[in-house]
C-alpha positions as CSV (number, residue, x, y, z in Angstrom):
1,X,68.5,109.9,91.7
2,X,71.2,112.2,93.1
3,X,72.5,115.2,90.7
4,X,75.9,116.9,92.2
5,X,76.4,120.0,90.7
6,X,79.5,122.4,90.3
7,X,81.6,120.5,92.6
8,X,85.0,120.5,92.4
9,X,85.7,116.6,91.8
10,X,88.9,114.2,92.9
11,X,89.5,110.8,91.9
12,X,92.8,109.8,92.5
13,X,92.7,106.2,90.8
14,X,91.1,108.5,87.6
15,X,93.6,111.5,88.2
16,X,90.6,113.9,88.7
17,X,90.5,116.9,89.6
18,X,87.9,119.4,87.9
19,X,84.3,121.8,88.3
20,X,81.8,118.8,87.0
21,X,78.7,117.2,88.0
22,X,78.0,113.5,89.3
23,X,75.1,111.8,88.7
24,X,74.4,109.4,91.3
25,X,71.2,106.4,90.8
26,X,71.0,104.2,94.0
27,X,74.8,103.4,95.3
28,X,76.0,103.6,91.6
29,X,77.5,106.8,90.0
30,X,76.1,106.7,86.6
31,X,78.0,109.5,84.9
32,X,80.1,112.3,85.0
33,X,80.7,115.9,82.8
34,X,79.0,119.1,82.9
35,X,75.6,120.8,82.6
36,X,74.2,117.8,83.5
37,X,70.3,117.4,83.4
38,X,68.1,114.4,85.5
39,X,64.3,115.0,85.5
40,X,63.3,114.0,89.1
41,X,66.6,113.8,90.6
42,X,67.4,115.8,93.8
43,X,70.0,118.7,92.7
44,X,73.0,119.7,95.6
45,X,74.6,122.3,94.3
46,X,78.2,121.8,95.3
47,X,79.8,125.1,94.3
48,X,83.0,126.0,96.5
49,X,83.0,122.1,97.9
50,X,85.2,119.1,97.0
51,X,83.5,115.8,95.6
52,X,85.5,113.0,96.5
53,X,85.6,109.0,97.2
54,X,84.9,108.5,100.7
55,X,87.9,109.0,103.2
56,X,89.3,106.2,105.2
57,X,90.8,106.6,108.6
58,X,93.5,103.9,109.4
59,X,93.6,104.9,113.1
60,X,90.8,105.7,115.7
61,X,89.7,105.3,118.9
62,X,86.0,104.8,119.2
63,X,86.3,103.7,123.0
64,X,83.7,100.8,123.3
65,X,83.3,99.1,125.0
66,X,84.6,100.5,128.8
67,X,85.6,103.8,127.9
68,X,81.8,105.2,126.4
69,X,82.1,108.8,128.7
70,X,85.0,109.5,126.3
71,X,83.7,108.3,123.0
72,X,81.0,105.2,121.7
73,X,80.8,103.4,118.4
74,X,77.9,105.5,117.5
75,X,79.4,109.1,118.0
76,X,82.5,108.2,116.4
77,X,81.2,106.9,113.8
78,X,78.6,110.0,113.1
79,X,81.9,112.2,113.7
80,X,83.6,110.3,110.9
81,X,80.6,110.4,108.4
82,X,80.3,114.4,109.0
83,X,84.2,114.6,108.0
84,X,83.9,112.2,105.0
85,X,84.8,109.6,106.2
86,X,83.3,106.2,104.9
87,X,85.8,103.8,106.7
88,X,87.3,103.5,109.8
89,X,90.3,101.3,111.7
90,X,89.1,101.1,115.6
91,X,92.1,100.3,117.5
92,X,91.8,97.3,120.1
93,X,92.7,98.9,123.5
94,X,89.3,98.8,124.6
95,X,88.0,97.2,128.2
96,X,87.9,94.5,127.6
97,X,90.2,94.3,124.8
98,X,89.6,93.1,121.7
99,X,91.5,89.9,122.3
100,X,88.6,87.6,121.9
101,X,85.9,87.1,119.8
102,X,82.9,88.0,121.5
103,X,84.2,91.3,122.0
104,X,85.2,91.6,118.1
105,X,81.7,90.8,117.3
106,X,80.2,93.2,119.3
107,X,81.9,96.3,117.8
108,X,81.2,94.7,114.5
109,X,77.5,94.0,115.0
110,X,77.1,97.5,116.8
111,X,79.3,99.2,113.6
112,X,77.5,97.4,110.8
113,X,74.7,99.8,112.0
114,X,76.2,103.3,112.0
115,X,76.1,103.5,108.5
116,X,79.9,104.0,108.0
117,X,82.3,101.3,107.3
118,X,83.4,100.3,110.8
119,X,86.7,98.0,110.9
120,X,88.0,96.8,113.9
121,X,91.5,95.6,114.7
122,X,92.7,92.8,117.1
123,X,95.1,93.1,119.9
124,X,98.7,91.1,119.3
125,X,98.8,89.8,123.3
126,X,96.3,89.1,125.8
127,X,95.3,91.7,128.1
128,X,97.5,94.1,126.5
129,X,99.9,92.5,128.4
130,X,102.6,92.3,126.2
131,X,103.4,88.3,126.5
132,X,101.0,85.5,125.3
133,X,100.2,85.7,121.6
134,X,96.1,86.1,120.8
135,X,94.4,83.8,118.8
136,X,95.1,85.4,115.3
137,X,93.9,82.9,113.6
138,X,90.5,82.8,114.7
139,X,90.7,86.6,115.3
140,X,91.7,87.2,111.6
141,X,89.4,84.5,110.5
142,X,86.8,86.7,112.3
143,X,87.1,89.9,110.2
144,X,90.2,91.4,112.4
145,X,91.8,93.9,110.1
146,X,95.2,93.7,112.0
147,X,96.6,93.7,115.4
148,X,97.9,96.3,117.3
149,X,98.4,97.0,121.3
150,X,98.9,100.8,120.3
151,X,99.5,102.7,123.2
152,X,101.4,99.7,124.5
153,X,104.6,98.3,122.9
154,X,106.2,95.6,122.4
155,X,109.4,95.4,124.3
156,X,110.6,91.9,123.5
157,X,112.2,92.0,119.9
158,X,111.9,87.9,119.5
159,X,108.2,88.0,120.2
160,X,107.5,90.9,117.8
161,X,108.8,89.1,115.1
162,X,107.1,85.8,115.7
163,X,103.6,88.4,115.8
164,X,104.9,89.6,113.0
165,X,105.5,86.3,111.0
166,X,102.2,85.1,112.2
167,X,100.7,88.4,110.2
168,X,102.2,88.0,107.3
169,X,101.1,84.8,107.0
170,X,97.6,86.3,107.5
171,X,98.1,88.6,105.1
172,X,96.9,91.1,107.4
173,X,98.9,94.3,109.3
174,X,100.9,95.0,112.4
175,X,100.5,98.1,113.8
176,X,103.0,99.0,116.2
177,X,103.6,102.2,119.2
178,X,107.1,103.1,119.2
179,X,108.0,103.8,122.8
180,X,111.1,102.4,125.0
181,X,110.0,103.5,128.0
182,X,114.0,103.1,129.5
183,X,115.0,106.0,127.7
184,X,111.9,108.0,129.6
185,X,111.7,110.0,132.8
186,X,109.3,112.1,131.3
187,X,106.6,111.4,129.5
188,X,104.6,114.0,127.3
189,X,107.6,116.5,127.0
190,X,110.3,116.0,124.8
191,X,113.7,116.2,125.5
192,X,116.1,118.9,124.4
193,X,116.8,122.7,125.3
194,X,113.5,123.7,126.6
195,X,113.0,120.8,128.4
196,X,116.8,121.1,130.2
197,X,116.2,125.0,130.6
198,X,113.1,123.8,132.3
199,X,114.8,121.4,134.8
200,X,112.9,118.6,132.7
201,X,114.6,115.9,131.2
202,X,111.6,114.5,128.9
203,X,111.1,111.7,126.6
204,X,114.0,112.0,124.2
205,X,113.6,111.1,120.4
206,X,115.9,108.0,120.9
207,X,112.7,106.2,122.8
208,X,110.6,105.8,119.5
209,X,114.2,105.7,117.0
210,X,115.3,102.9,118.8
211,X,112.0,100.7,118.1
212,X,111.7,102.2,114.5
213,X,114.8,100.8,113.7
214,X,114.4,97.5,115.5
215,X,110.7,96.9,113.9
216,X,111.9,98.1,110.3
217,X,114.7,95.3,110.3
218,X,112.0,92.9,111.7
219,X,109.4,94.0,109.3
220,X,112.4,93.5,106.8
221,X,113.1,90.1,107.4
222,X,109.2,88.5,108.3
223,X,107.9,90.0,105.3
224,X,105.0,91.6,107.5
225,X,103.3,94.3,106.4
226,X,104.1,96.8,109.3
227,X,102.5,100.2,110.5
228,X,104.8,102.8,112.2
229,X,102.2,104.2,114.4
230,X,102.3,108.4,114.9
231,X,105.6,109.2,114.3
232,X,107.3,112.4,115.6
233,X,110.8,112.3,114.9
234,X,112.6,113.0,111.3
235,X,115.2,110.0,112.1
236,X,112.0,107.9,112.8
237,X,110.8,109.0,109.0
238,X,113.9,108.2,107.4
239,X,114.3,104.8,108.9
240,X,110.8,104.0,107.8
């Protein structure tokens, strides 16, 4: 048994949002309300902190496998669970991708033991290459939460929408980086005054508007359900 005390406790789905105690037996909460009493139970007094369902994060980047000297299923995960967060959404540009299944299962197998809720996605091409449609059958069959090549993206409008038709058929998301590069000489400065009085020209907001608009209308008409992935322009926000 697990006694909360003199927290300050949100529940969105119950409009929440008091000073009360929690009473937890197990992985059940068995009450809520104030000046709570359970003989034996292990008291954390809570005062000053927020009690709250578990946080999910639709969009990191644990980095395994390939990329472990940045970031491993393990630490991320510990990160997460120190920031409240119960559920994660790895994204698939690992090395190797996750484009196949073996790789799928071994994020899966290493995050069902981190003690967090560790969901992977799938890439949408193979190799991150941006032209032959993955598997997403078996992929999604597998436990794939979506597919995404974020960081890469896709550049041929007919093909996005057949990925995108595919997914909705899945029922499962699209997640999509907003980037034509043709509009960039640039990268990782935007374009506008500083960037002119700098003798820079930039990456100008029309790169990621472009696709926004183009992915909205496609989202639109496959009836996919479609993630604008980090948006930075107010034109982007409007579209979406």
């Amino acid at each position: 048994m697990l006694l909360i005390k003199n927290g300050r406790v949100i529940d969105p789905v119950t409009h929440t949002d008091e000073v009360m105690d929690v009473l937890i037996d197990g992985n059940h909460i068995v009450k809520t309300g104030y000046d709570l009493e359970a003989e034996g139970a292990e008291v954390i007094d809570a005062d000053g902190l927020v009690v709250a369902p578990g946080l999910v994060d639709t969009h990191v980047h644990f980095r395994d496998p390939g990329f472990t000297y940045k970031e491993d299923i393990e630490t991320g995960a510990a990160a997460a669970a120190r920031g409240g967060f119960t559920m994660v959404v790895c994204m698939a540009n690992t090395k190797p991708a996750v484009d196949n299944l073996e790789t799928l299962k071994y994020i899966q197998d290493k995050g069902a033991k981190t003690g967090i809720h560790v969901v992977q996605t799938a890439t949408v091409t193979k190799g991150l290459a941006g032209k032959e449609l993955v598997d997403m059958d078996s992929l999604a069959a597998a436990g794939a939460a979506g597919f995404t090549d974020d960081g890469i993206p896709l550049l041929n409008a007919e093909f996005c929408f057949h990925a995108m038709e595919k997914a909705a058929k899945l029922n499962v998301p699209v997640s999509l980086h907003e980037e034509d590069p043709s509009f960039i000489r640039n990268n990782g400065i935007s374009h506008g005054k500083v960037s002119d009085a700098l003798g820079i020209y930039g990456s100008p907001s029309i790169a990621e508007e472009s696709l926004v608009a183009r992915d909205c209308m496609l989202a639109l008409k496959s009836g996919a359900d479609v993630v604008i992935q980090h948006i930075s322009s107010g034109i982007s926000v409007d579209l979406v």
